[in-house]
C-alpha positions in Angstrom: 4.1 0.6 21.3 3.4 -1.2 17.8 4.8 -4.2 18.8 3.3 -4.1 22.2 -0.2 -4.0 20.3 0.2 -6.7 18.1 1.1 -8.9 21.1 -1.8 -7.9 22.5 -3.9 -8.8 19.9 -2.3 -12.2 19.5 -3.0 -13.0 22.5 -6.6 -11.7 22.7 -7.3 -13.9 19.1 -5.4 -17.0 20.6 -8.1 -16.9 23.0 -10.6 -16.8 21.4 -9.4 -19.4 18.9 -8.9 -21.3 22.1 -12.6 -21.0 23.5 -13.7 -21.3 20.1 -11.7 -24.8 20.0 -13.5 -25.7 23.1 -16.4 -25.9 21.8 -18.4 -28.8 20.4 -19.4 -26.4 17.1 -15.7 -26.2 16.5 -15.9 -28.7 14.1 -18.8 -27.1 12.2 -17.6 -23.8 12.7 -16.3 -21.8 9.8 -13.8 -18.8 10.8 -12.7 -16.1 8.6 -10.5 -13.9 9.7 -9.1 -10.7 7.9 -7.7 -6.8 8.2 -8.6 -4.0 6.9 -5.1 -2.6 5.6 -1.9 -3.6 5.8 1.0 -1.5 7.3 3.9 0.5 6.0 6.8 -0.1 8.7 9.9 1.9 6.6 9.6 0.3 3.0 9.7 3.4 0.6 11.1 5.6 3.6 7.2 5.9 5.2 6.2 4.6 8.5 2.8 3.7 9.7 1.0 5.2 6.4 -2.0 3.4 5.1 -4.3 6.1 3.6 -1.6 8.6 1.7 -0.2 5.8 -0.7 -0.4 2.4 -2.2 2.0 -0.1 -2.5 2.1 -3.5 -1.6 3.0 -3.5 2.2 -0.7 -1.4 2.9 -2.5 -3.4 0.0 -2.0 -6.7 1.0 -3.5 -7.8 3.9 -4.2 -11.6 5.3 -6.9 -13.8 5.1 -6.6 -16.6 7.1 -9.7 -19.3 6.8 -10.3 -22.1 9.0 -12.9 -24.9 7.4 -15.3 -27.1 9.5 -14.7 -30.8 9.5 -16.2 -32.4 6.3 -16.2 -29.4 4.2 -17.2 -30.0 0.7 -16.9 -26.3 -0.2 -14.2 -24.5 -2.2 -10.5 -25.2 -0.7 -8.3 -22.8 0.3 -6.1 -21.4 -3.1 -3.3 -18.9 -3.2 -4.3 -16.1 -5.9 -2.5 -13.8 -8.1 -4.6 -10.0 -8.6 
């Protein structure tokens, strides 16, 4: 069933990324996309635990950031903390 959800959900974001594309204000459009929580899927013997622990796989979650054309903002950077 987890994997059946997260193909789900991939394919419900690729559409919208692919109306959002579609659209003239693509270009202008800035996207941020996140999660709330990552997942444990086995690491330290626990399985789908987010809210009892804290280690890396539930604390570190994506961020994923797509800039309009001619962005003079802050660029996208890797950080450590």
């Amino acid at each position: 069933r987890y994997d059946a959800e997260i193909a789900w959900f991939d394919r419900e974001l690729g559409r919208l990324f692919d109306a959002l594309r579609a659209d003239p204000a693509w270009g202008a459009t800035l996207v941020l996309f996140s999660a709330d929580h990552g997942e444990s899927l086995g690491e330290h013997d626990q399985w789908f635990c987010h809210g009892e622990n804290v280690s890396r796989e539930t604390v570190h979650v994506p961020l994923v950031v797509h800039y309009p054309e001619g962005w003079s903002g802050p660029r996208a950077r890797e950080v450590d903390g």
